[in-house]
C-alpha positions in Angstrom: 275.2 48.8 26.2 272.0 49.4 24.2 270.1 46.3 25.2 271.4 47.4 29.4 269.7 50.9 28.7 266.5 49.5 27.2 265.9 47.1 29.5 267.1 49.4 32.4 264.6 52.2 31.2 261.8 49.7 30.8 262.2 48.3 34.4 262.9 51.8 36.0 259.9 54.0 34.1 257.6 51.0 35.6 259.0 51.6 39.3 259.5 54.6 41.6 261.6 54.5 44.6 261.7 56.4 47.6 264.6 56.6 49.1 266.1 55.1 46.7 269.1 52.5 45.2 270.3 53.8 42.4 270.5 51.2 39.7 274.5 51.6 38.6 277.4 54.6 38.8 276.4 57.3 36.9 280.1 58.7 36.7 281.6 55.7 35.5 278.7 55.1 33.1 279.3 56.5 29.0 275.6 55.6 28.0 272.1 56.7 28.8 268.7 55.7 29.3 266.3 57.0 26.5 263.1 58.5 27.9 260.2 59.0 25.1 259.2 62.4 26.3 261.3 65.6 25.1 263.6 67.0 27.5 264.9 69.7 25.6 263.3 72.4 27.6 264.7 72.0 30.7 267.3 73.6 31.8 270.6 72.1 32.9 273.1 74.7 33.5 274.0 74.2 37.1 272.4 70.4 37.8 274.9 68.2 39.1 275.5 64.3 38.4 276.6 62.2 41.5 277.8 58.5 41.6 274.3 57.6 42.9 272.4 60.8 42.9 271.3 64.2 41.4 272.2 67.2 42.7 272.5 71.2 42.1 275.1 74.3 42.4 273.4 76.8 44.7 274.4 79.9 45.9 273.0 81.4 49.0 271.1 85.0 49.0 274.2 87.3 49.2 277.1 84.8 49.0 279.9 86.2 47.5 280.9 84.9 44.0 284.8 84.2 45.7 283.0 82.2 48.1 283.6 78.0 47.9 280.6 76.8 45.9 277.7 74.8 47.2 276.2 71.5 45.8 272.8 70.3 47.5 271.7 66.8 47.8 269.7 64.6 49.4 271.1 63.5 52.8 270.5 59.7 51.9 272.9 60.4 48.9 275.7 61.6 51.7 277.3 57.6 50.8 279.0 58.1 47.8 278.6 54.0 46.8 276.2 53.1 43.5 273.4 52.0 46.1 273.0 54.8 48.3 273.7 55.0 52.4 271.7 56.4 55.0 272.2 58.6 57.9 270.3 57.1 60.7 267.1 59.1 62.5 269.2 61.9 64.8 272.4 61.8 62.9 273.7 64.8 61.4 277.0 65.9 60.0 278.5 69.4 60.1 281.5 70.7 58.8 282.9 67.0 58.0 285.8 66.5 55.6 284.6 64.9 52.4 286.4 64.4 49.2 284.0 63.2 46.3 284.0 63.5 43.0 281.2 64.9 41.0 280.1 66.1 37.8 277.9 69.3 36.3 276.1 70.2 33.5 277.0 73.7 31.5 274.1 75.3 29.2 274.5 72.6 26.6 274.4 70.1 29.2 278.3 69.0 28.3 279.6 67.4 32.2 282.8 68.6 33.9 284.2 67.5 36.5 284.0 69.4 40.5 285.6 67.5 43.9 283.6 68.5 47.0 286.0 69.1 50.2 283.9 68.9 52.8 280.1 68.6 54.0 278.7 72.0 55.5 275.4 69.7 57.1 274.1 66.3 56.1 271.1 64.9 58.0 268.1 62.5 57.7 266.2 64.4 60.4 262.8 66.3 59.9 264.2 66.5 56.5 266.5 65.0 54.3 269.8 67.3 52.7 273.1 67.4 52.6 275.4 70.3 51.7 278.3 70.0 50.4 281.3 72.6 49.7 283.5 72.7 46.6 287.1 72.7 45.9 286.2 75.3 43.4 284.5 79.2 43.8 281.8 80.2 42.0 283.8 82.9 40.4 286.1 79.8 39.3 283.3 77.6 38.1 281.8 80.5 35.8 285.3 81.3 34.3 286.3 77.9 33.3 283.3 76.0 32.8 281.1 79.3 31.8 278.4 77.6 34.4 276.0 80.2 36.8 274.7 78.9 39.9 271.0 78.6 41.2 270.0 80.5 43.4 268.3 78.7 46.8 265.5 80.8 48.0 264.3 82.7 51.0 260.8 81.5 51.5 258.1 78.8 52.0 257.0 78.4 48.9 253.2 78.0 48.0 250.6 75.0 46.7 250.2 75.1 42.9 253.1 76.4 42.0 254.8 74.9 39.1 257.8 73.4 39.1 260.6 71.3 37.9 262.5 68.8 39.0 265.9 68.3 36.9 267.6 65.2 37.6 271.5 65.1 36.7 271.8 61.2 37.2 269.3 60.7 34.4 269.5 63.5 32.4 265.8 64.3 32.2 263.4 66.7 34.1 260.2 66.6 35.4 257.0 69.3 35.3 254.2 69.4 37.7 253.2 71.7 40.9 253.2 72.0 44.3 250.0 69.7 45.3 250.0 70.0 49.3 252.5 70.3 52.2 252.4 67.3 54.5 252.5 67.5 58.2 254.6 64.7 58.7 255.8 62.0 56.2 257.0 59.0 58.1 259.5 56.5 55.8 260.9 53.5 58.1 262.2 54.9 60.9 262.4 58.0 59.4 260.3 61.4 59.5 260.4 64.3 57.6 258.1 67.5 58.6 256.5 69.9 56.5 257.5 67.7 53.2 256.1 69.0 49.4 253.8 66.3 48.0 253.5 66.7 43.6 250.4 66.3 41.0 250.8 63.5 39.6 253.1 64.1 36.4 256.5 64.8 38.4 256.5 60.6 38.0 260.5 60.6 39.9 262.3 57.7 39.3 265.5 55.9 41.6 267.9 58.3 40.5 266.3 61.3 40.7 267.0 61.7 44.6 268.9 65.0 45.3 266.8 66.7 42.5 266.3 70.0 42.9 262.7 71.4 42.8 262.9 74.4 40.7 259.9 77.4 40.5 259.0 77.1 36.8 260.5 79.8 34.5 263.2 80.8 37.5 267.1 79.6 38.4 265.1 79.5 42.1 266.1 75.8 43.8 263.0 76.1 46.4 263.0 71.8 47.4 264.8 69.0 47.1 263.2 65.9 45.3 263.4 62.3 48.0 261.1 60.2 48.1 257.7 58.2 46.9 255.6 55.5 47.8 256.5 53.0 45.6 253.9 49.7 46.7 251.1 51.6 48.8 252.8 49.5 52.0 252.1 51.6 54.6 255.3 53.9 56.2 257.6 51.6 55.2 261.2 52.4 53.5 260.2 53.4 49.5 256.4 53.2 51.0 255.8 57.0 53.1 252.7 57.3 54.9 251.5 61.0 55.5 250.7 61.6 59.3 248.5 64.5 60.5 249.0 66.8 63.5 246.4 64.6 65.3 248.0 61.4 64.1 245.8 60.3 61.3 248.1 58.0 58.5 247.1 58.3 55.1 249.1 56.1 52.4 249.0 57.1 49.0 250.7 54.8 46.7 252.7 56.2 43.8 252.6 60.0 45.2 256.4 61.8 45.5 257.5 63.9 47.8 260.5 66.5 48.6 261.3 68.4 51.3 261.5 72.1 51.4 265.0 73.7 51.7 264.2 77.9 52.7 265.1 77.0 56.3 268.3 76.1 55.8 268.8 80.6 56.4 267.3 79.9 59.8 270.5 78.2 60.3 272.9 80.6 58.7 275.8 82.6 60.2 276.9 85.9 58.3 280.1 83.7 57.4 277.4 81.5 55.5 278.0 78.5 58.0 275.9 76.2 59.7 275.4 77.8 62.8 273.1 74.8 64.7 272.9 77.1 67.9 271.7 80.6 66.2 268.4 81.6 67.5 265.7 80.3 65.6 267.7 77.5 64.1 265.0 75.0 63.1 267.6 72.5 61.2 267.6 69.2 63.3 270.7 68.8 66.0 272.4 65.6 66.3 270.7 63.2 68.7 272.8 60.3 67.9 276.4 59.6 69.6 
């Protein structure tokens, strides 16, 4: 198992992926990959560790604490396989039964175990989430596992702000800040609107898909980490080009992205459903039959 993880973290800490294959099971996995960098400051409480992913508990502005608890992810983590599985361009999921097994950090970053029952919205579409519901409340969560949710926020956030980017499939975080918004970001046949692109030190990793993007110094979720260009190809899969309201393509090779999660509300239903027909809804429908 040591010589796996060191030649594992020397391979991956040379390589970014975009959407990415994650390189093994990280719930059936009992070792770790060593990172040289100290990642005792960020904090854990609340990051989730998928099969293939990372991932976060979030709890909506004003949902209950008896409500089911949310985890957020990326929607190209929806498979639950070791490599990943993606939802094709117009193909969304709401309200889809789906039991997986996951696990979450507490304070001192000690896992336990939470089962999802069903997806609340999954898509690949403009942007790139997926929402799933818990077994478990968030009243229940706190009282056995003494674990506080984030909180997802309300608004667009802004460039430069610092964040970080905790990854539960790696057990490390990332700190940089918000360095533009990009128009469009095409991957494949893929395209994501209105995307976060990072300075330079948020280096994500395959793995780190699902992240959440947290506003330095808060428990505010305001992105989701999902993709970089990994070979400077130009809007390839792992290679995103950056395409301008007039069509210009830029490819910038080794830059990450996310994509920005405040108008999942536009969405919302005063039950705290996915309401894909509420005025003002700009989540993507499906397209695909």
């Amino acid at each position: 198992m040591k010589l796996f993880t060191l030649l594992l973290s020397i391979s991956l800490m040379a390589s970014a992926y975009a959407i990415p294959k994650a390189p093994f099971d990280a719930l059936k996995t009992t070792g770790s990959i060593q990172f040289n960098d100290n990642q005792t400051d960020y904090d854990f409480e609340g990051i989730v560790k998928l099969s293939n992913c990372s991932g976060s508990l979030i709890r909506l502005s004003g949902q209950p604490l008896t409500a089911k608890a949310l985890v957020l992810t990326n929607g190209h983590c929806y498979s639950s396989g070791p490599f990943g599985g993606m939802l094709k361009p117009g193909e969304v999921v709401v309200n889809a039964s789906a039991k997986r097994s996951m696990k979450i950090f507490d304070k001192q970053m000690k896992l336990f175990p939470i089962t999802t029952s069903k997806v609340i919205y999954a898509a690949m579409t403009d942007t790139d989430i997926a929402i799933y519901e818990l077994t478990q409340t968030y009243q229940e969560i706190q009282k056995k596992f003494n674990i506080q949710s984030f909180n997802l926020d309300t608004v667009r956030p802004s460039i430069g702000t610092d964040i970080e980017i905790v990854s539960g499939y790696w057990d490390r975080g990332y700190s940089c800040a918000i360095d533009a918004f990009i128009f469009n970001l095409k991957e494949g046949d893929w395209l994501f609107k209105d995307s976060i692109r990072y300075t330079d030190t948020c280096n994500t990793i395959g793995g780190t898909s699902g992240s959440p993007i947290i506003s330095k110094g808060t428990r505010s979720v305001i992105a989701i980490n999902n993709t970089a260009n990994e070979d400077g190809q130009r809007c390839t899969v792992n290679n995103p080009c950056e395409v301008t309201k007039d069509g210009a393509v830029t490819v910038l090779k080794d830059k990450k992205y996310g994509q920005q999660t405040f108008n999942i509300y536009s969405c919302l239903s005063p039950d705290f459903n996915i309401d894909l027909n509420r005025a003002g809804c700009v989540l993507a429908k499906p397209t695909l039959r």
